[in-house]
C-alpha positions in Angstrom: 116.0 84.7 61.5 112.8 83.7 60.4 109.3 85.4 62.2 107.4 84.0 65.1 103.9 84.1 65.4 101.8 82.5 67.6 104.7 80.0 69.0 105.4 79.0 65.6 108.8 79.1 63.3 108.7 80.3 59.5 111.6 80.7 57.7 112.2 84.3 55.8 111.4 84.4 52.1 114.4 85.5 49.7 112.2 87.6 47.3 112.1 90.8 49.4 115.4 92.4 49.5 117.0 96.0 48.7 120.7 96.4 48.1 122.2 99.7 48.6 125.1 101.7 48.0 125.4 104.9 50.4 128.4 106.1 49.2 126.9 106.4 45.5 123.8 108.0 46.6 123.7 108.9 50.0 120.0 110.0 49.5 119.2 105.9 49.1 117.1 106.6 46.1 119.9 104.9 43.3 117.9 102.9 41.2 119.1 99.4 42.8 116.2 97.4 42.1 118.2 93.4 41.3 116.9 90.7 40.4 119.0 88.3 42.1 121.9 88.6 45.1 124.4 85.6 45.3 127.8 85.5 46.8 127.0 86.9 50.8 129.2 84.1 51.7 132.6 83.4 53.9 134.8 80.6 53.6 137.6 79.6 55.7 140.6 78.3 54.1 143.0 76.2 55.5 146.1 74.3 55.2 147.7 70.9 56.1 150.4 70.7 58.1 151.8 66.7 58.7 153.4 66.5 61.7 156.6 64.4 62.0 156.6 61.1 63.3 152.4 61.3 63.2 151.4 59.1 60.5 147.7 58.3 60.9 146.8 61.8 60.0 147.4 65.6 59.1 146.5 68.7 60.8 144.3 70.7 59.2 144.8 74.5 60.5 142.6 77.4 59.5 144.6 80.0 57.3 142.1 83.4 56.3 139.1 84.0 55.2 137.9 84.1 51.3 134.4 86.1 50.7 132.4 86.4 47.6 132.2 87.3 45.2 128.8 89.5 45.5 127.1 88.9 42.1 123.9 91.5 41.0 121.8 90.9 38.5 119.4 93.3 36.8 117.2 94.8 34.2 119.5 97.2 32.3 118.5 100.7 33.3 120.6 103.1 30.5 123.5 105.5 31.5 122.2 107.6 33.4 121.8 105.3 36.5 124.6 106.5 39.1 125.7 103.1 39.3 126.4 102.6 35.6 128.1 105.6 35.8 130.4 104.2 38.6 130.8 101.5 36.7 131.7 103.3 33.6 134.4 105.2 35.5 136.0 102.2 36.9 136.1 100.3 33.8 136.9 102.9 31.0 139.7 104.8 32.8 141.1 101.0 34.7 140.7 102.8 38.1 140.8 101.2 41.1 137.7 103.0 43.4 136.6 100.7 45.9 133.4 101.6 47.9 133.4 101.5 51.5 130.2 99.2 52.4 128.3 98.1 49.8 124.5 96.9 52.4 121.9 93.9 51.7 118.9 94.0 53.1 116.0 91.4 53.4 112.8 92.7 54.2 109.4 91.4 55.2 105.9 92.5 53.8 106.2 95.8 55.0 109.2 97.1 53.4 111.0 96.5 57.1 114.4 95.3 57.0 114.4 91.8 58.7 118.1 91.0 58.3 120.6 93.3 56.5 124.4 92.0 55.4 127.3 94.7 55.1 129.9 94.1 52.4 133.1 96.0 53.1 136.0 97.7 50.7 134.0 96.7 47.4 135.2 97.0 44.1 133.8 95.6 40.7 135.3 92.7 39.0 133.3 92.3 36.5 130.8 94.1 34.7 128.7 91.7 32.1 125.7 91.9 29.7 123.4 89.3 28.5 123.4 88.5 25.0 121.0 90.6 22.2 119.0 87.8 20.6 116.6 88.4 18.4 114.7 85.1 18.8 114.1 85.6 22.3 111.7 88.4 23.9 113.9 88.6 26.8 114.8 91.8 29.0 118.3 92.6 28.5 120.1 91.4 32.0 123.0 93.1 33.2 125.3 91.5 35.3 127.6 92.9 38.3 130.7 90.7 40.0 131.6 92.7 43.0 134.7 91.5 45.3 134.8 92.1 49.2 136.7 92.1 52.0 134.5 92.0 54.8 131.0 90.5 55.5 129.1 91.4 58.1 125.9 90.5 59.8 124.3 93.4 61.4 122.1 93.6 64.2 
C-alpha cells in the first residue's frame, strides 16, 4: 500500500527493505543487508480438462500453488556471517535444514516497516558467487536461491 498524504496516492519505493531470518539470529542483528529481493511471488497452476461432447472449448481448473524462488543478492561478507555459516552447513554436509519463516520487510524513511512478506519452510537451493575478474573493479556479489512453501502477506 503506498502512503497518503494530504488526500493524495504515492506508490511505496522498493529501495528500503530488511530481510530477516529469526531462526538464525533471533537477536535480528545477522548481517542481512541485500542488495536486491526477487521471487515474493505465487502462481496458480492449472490444468485442462476437455469435457466430452464440449467442443468449443476446454476447462481450465486451478491445480496448487507454485512460489518462488526467493533470490538474495549481496556484497560478500566472509565466513563468519551466521548466514554463510548456515549455508556452509547445508551445502558441505548435503543436509536438508529448512527454516521456518524466512520475513521481508519494506520500510519507509524511518526505518518503519510499511509492508512485510513471510516466506514459510525455506531451504536453499542454490548458493552462487559472481565471477573474480580482474578487469573489472566490481564488489564480489553473492548470490542466494531460496525455495518456499508458503507466502504470506502480513498485516
Amino acid at each position: 500500500m503506498g502512503t497518503t498524504i494530504q488526500g493524495d496516492y504515492y506508490p511505496n519505493v522498493n529501495f528500503h527493505f530488511m530481510v530477516q531470518f529469526p531462526s538464525l539470529d533471533p537477536t535480528g542483528t545477522i548481517d542481512v543487508a541485500f542488495q536486491s529481493v526477487s521471487g515474493l511471488d505465487s502462481t496458480l497452476e492449472t490444468e485442462q480438462v476437455k469435457e466430452g461432447g464440449e467442443n468449443r472449448f476446454t476447462h481450465v481448473v486451478p491445480v496448487r500453488r507454485k512460489f518462488g524462488p526467493l533470490v538474495l543478492k549481496r556484497g560478500l561478507v566472509g565466513p563468519s556471517s551466521p548466514l554463510t555459516q548456515y549455508l556452509q552447513y547445508v551445502f558441505a554436509n548435503d543436509a536438508f535444514d529448512p527454516l521456518d519463516v524466512v520475513t521481508v520487510q519494506l520500510l519507509d524513511e524511518t526505518h518503519q516497516t510499511l509492508m512485510s512478506w513471510s516466506v514459510n519452510n525455506v531451504w536453499p537451493l542454490s548458493w552462487k558467487l559472481s565471477d573474480l575478474n580482474a578487469m573489472q573493479g566490481e564488489i564480489l556479489i553473492e548470490t542466494l536461491e531460496l525455495n518456499y512453501n508458503q507466502l504470506v502477506l502480513n498485516s
